[in-house]
C-alpha positions as CSV (number, residue, x, y, z in Angstrom):
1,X,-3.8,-25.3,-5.5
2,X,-6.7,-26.3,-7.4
3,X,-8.6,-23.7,-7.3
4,X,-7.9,-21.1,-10.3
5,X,-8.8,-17.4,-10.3
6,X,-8.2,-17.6,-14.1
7,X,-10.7,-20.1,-14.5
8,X,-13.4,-18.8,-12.1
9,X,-13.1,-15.9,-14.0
10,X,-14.3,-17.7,-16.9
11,X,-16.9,-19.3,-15.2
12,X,-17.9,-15.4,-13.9
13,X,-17.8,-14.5,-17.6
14,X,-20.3,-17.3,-18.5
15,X,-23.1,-17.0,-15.4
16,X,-22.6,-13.0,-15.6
17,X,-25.6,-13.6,-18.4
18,X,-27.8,-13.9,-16.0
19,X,-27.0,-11.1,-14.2
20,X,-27.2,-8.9,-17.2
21,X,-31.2,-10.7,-18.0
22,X,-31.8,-9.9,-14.6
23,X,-31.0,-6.4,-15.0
24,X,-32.3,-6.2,-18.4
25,X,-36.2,-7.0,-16.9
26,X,-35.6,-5.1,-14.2
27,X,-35.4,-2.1,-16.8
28,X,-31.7,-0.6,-15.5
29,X,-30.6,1.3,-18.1
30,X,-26.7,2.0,-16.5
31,X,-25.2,-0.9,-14.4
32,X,-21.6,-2.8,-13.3
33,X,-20.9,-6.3,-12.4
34,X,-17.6,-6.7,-10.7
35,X,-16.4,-10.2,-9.9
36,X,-13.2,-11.3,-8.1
37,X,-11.7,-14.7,-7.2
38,X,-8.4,-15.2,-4.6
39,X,-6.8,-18.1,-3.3
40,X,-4.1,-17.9,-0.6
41,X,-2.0,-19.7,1.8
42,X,0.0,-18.7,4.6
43,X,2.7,-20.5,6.0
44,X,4.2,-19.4,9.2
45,X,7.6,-20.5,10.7
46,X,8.1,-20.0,14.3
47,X,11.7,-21.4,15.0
48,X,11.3,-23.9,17.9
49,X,8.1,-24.2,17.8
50,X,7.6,-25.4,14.0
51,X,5.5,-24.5,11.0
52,X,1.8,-24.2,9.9
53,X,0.0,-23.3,6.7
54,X,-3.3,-22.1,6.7
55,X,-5.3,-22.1,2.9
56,X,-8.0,-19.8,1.8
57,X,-9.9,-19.3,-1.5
58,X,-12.5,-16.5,-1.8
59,X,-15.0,-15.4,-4.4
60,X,-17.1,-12.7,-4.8
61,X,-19.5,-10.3,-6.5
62,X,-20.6,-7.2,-6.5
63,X,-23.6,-4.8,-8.4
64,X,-23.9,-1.2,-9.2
65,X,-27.1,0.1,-10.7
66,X,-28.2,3.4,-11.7
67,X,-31.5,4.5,-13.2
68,X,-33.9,7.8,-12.5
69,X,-31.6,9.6,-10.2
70,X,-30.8,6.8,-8.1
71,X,-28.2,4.1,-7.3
72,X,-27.9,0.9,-5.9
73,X,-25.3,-1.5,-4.2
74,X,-24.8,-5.2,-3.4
75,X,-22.0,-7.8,-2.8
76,X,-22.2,-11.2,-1.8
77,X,-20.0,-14.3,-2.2
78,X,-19.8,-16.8,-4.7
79,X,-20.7,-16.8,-8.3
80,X,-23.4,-19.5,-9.6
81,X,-25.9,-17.9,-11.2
82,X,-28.3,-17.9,-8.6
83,X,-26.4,-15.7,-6.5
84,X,-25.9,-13.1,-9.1
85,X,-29.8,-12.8,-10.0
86,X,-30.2,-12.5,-5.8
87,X,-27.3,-9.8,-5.6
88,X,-28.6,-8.0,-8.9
89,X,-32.2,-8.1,-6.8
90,X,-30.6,-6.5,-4.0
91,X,-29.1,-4.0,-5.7
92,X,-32.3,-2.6,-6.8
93,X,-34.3,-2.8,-3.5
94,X,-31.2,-0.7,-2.0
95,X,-31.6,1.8,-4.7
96,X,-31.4,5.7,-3.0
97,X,-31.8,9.6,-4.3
98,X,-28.5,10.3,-5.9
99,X,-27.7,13.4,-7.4
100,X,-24.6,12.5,-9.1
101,X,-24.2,9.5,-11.5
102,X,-21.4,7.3,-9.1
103,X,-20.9,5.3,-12.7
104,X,-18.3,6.8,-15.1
105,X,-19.5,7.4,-18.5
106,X,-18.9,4.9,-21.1
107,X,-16.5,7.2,-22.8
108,X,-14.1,6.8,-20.3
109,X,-13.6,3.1,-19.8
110,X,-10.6,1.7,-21.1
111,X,-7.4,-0.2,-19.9
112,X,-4.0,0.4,-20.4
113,X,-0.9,-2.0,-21.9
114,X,-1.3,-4.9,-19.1
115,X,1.5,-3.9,-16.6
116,X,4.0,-6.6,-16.0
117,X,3.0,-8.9,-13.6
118,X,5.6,-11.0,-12.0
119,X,5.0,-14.9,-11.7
120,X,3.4,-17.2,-9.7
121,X,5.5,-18.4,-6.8
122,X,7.3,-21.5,-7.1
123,X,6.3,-24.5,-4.9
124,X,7.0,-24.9,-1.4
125,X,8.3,-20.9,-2.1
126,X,7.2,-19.6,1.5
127,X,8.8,-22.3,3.5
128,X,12.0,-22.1,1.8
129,X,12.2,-18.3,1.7
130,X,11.2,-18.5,5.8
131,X,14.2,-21.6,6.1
132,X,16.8,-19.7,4.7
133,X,15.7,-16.2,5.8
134,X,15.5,-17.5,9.5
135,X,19.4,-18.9,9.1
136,X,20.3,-16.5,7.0
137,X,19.2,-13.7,10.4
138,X,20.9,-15.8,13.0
139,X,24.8,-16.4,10.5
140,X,24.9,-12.6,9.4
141,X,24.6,-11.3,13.0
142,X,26.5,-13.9,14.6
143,X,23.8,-14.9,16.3
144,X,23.2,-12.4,18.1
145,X,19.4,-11.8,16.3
146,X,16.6,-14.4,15.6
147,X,13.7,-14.9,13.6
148,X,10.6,-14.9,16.1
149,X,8.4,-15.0,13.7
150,X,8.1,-15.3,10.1
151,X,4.8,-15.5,7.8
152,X,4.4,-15.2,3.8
153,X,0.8,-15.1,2.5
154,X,1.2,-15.9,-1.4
155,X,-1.7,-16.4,-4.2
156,X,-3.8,-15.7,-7.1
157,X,-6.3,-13.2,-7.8
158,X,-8.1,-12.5,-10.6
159,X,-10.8,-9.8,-11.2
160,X,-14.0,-8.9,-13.4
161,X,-15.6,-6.0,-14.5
162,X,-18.6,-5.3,-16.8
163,X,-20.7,-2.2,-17.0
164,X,-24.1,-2.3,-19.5
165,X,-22.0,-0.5,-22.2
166,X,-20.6,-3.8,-23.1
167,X,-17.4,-2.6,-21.3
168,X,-15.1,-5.3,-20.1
169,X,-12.0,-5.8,-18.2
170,X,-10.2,-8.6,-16.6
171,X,-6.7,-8.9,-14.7
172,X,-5.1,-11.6,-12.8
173,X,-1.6,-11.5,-11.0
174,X,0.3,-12.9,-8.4
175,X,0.2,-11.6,-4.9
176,X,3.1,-12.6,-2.2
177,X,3.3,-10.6,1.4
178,X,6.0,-10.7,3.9
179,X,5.5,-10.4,7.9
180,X,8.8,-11.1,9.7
181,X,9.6,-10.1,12.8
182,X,13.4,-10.0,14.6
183,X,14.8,-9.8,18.0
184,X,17.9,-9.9,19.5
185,X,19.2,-11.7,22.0
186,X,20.4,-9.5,24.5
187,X,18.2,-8.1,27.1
188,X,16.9,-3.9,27.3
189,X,17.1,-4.0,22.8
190,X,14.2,-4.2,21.8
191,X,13.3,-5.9,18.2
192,X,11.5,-5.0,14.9
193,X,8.9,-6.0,12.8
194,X,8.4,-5.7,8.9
195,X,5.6,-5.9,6.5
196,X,6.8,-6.1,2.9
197,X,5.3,-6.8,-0.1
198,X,6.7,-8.6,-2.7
199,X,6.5,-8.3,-6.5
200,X,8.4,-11.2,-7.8
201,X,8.7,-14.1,-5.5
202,X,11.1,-16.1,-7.6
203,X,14.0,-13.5,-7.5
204,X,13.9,-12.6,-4.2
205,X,17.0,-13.6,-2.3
206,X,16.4,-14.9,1.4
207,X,20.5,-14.1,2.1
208,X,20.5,-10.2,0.6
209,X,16.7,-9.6,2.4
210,X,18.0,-10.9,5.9
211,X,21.2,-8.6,5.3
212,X,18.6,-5.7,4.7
213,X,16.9,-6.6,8.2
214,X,20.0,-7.2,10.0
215,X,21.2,-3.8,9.4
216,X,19.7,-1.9,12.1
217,X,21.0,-4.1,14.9
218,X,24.6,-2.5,13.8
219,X,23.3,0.4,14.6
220,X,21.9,-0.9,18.6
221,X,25.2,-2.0,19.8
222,X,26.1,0.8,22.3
223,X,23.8,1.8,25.0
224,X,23.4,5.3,26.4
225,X,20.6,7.3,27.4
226,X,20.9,11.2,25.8
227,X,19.0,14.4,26.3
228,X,15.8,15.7,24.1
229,X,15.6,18.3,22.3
230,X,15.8,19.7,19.1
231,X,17.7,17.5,16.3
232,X,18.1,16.6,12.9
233,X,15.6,13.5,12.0
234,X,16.4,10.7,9.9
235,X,13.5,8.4,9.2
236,X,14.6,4.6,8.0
237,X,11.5,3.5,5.0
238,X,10.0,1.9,7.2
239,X,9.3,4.7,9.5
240,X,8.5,7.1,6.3
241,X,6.6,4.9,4.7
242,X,4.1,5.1,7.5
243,X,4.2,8.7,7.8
244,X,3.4,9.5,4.2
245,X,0.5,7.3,4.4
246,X,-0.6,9.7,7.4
247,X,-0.5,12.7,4.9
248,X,-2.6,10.8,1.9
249,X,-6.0,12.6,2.7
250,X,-4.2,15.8,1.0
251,X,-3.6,13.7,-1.9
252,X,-7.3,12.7,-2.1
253,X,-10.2,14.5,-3.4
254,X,-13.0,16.1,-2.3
255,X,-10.6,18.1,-0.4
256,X,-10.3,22.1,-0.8
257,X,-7.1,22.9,1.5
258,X,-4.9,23.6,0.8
259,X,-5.6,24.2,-3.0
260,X,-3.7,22.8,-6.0
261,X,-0.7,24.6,-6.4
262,X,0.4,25.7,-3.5
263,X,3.6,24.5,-1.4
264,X,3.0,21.8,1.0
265,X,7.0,20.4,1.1
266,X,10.4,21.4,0.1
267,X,11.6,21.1,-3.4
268,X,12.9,17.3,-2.6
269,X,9.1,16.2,-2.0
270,X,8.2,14.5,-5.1
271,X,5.2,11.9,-5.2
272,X,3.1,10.0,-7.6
273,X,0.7,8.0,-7.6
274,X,2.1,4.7,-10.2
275,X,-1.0,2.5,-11.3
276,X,1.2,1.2,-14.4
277,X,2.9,-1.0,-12.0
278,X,6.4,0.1,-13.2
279,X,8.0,0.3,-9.6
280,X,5.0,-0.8,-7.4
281,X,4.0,-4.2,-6.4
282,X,-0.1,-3.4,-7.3
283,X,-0.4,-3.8,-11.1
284,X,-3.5,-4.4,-13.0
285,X,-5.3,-2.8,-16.5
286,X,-7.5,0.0,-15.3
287,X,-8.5,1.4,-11.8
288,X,-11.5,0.1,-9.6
289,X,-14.0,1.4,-11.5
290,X,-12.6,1.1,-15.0
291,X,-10.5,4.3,-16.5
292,X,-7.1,3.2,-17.7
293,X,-4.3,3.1,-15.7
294,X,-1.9,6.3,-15.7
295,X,1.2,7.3,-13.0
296,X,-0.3,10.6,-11.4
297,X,2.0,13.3,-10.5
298,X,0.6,14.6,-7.1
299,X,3.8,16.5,-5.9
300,X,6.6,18.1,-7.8
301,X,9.4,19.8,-6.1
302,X,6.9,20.6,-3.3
303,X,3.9,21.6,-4.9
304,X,0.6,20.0,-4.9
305,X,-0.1,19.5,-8.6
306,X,-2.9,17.3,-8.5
307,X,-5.3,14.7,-6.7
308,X,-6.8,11.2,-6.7
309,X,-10.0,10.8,-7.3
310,X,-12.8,8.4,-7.8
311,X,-15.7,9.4,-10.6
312,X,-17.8,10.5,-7.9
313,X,-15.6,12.2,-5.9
314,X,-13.6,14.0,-9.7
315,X,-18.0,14.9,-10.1
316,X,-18.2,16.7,-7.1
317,X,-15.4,18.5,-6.6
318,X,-16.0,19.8,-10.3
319,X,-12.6,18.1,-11.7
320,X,-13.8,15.3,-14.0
321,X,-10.9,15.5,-15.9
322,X,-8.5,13.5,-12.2
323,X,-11.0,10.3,-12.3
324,X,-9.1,7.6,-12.2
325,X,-8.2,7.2,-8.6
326,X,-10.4,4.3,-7.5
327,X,-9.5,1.4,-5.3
328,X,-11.5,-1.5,-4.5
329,X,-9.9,-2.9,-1.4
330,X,-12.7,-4.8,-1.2
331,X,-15.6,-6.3,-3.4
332,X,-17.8,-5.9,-0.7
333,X,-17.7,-2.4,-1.0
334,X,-18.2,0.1,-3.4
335,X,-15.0,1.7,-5.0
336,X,-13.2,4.6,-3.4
337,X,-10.7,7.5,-3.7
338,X,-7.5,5.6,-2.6
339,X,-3.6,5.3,-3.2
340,X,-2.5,2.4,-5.7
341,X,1.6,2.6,-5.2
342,X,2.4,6.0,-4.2
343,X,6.1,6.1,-4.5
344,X,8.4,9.2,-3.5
345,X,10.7,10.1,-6.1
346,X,14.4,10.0,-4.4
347,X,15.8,12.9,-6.1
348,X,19.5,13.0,-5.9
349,X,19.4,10.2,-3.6
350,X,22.2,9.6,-1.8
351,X,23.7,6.0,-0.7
352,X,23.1,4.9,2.6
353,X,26.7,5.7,4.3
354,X,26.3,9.1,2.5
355,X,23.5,9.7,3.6
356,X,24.3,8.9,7.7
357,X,27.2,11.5,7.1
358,X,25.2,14.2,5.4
359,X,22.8,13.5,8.4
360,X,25.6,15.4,10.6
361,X,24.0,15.2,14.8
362,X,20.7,13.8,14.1
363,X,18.4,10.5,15.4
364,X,17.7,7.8,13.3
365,X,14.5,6.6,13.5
366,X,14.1,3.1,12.5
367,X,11.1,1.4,13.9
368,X,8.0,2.5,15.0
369,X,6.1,1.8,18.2
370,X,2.5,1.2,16.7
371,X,1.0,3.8,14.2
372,X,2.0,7.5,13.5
373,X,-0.4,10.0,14.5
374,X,-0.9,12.6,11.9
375,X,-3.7,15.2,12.6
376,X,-4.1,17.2,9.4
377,X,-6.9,19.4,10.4
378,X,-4.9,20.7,13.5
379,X,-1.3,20.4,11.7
380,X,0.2,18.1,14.3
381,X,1.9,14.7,14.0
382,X,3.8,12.4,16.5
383,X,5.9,9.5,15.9
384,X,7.0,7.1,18.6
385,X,9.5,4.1,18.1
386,X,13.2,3.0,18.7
387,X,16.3,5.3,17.0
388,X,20.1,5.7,17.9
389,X,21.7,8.5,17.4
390,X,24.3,9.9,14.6
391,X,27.0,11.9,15.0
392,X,28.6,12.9,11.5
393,X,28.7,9.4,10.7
394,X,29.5,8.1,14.1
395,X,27.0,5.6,15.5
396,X,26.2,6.8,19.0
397,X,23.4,5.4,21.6
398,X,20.2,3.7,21.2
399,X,17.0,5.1,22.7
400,X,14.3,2.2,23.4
401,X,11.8,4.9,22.9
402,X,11.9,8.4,21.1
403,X,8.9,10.4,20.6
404,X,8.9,12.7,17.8
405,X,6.1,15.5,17.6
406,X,5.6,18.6,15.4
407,X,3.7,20.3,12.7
408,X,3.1,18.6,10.0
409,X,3.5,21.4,7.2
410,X,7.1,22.4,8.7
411,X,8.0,18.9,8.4
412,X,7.1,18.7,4.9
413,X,9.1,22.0,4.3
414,X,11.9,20.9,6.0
415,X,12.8,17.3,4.1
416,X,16.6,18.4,3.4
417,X,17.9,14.8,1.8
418,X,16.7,11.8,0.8
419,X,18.5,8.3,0.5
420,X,18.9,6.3,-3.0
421,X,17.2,3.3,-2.5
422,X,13.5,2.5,-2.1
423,X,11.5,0.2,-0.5
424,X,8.2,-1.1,-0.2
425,X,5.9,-1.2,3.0
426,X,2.2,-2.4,3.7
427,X,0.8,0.6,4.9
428,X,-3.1,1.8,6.5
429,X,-3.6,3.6,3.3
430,X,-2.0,1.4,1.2
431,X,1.3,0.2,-0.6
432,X,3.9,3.1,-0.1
433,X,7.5,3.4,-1.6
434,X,10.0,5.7,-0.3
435,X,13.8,6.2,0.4
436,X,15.3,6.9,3.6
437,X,14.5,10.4,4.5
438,X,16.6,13.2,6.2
439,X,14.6,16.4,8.2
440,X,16.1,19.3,9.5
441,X,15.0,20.5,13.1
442,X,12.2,18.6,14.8
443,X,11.6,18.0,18.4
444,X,12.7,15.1,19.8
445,X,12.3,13.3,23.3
């Protein structure tokens, strides 16, 4: 595609003059541009019906100001220099009473060694990946499965940021993401859907990822309705992923309950929060606001040891020291206290078969049916979704629909195993990573 984050970011460098003139009249003594460019393009396969790609390209702006006890925001799109000196204008006519300083102090800025960032896809690199992914479903379940639906978005994007220190910092990486959904062909199963992200494109083997989604139809082959009650709960990563992201506001400051060092899970509940990029797909330099990029440990062996937090939010709560926690999901917004990858730690992990034995009578949940609901202030959460049942290793019925509810603080405290391998998932709250994960006890219906 023509259009070039790395060079727009050039061209952001160049005009950003004028938004530091601007500000510079206007007599803002503490200020921060932040720039980002994106392309995109989505192709889509469904089989039957044919292909379409769809292309995007975005650019954008946005302006922090802070003088006299108060602050300022604006964003708009594009980047000539005209709309900088309009978004710098706005900034100042939005300027409110602030008591504390939303811009970090100059000391600490910084970046980090540049994370490893994998390539840019290869050409054509969605519609082959769908073509062979789409065959590859329908030969390694004998066609009993099918690829409904299939979409990769993959592109560039590249990012500024510049504060009136003279602080600078620019990042550009791929980004690929994987929608697929899979149904079988029988009538009463139902089917699945995943949302993956994907680090590096050109590695990523259509054959081994349709074997990784085919999986749970070996598990859907016998049909027989079963009795709730209480049971062991398996969650597939998909299923955990989702439920994690439902506990993140403990993970996130301002927050006073429960405090920093107290128990929240059993001694296999180990998370952090990885903005080096080792294991996570979201690499980049520094966080959203400009403090170097540092893996967080939140929770060892079931203690809360620490939380994310923005500058603002690290002020307030009286812990400078945990800034370093911002996300920009957007440039249209200001940054916030968020998740980068937060990965749990599979601590003696055990392989998959291992782990359905260890599992003993228990329900394997492997899909859900829409989001988790997770009520931290009144300690509940409920899961919904399709799961078959294990019995010491022995694959017993599917259940179209099993409903999951409980406290969330004993489910935390009862996480007994976890499986070896982790995977990635597109989550509300952000990119999780997590293993399989085995719970002892809940209710099931």
């Amino acid at each position: 595609m023509a259009h070039d984050p790395a060079r727009i970011l050039e061209r952001f460098a160049s005009t950003a003059a004028e938004a530091r003139d601007a500000l510079s009249r206007a007599g803002v003594p503490r200020w921060e541009l932040y720039a980002k460019a994106s392309e995109w393009e989505e192709t889509t396969l469904h089989p039957g019906a044919g292909e379409a790609t769809v292309r995007c390209r975005e650019t954008g702006l946005a302006v922090r100001t802070r003088r006299a006890g108060r602050s300022g925001f604006a964003a708009a799109s594009g980047g000539d220099p005209a709309v900088w000196r309009s978004t710098v204008q706005t900034a100042i006519a939005t300027e409110r009473p602030e008591a504390i300083d939303p811009l970090p102090p100059v000391e600490a800025l910084g970046t980090s060694p540049a994370p490893r960032s994998g390539p840019d896809p290869p050409d054509n690199w969605g519609r082959e990946l769908l073509t062979g992914l789409e065959r590859g479903v329908r030969e390694l379940s004998g066609g009993e499965l099918r690829l409904t639906r299939g979409s990769v978005r993959s592109g560039r994007t590249g990012w500024l940021l510049h504060t009136a220190e003279g602080f600078t910092a620019t990042h550009r990486s791929p980004a690929c993401l994987l929608v697929v959904a899979i149904s079988p062909n029988r009538a009463g199963v139902p089917g699945w859907r995943r949302v993956i992200p994907v680090r590096e494109p050109a590695t990523l083997d259509p054959t081994e990822l349709a074997r990784r989604l085919v999986n749970p139809f070996g598990l859907l082959r016998e049909a027989r309705p079963r009795r709730a009650g209480i049971t062991d709960l398996l969650l597939d990563p998909a299923v955990a992923a989702h439920l994690l992201a439902g506990i993140v506001p403990l993970l996130l400051e301002p927050r006073e309950t429960p405090p920093v060092g107290a128990r929240i899970g059993s001694s296999l509940l180990e998370l952090e929060d990885d903005r080096m990029g080792e294991a996570g797909p979201l690499v980049a330099p520094c966080d959203g606001e400009g403090v170097p990029a540092r893996r967080t440990p939140l929770v060892r062996e079931g203690i809360l040891v620490s939380r994310l937090a923005c500058h603002r939010d690290a002020v307030r709560s009286g812990e400078v020291a945990r800034a370093g926690g911002a996300v920009r999901p957007t440039y249209r917004e200001p940054p916030v206290t968020g998740i980068a990858n937060l990965l749990l730690h599979p601590r003696a992990g055990l392989p998959g078969e291992t782990l359905v034995e260890a599992a003993g009578r228990a329900v394997y949940l492997l899909e859900l049916a829409g989001q988790p609901e997770v009520d931290l202030s009144a300690d509940r959460y409920r899961l919904a979704g399709l799961g078959v049942a294990l019995d010491h290793g022995r694959v017993g019925p599917w259940h179209p629909l099993v409903e999951v509810t409980g406290r969330v603080s004993r489910l935390l405290t009862r996480l007994e195993a976890t499986g070896a391998r982790i995977a990635w998932h597109q989550t509300a709250a952000g990119v999780v990573g997590t293993p399989p994960l085995l719970f002892r006890a809940q209710l099931v219906a």
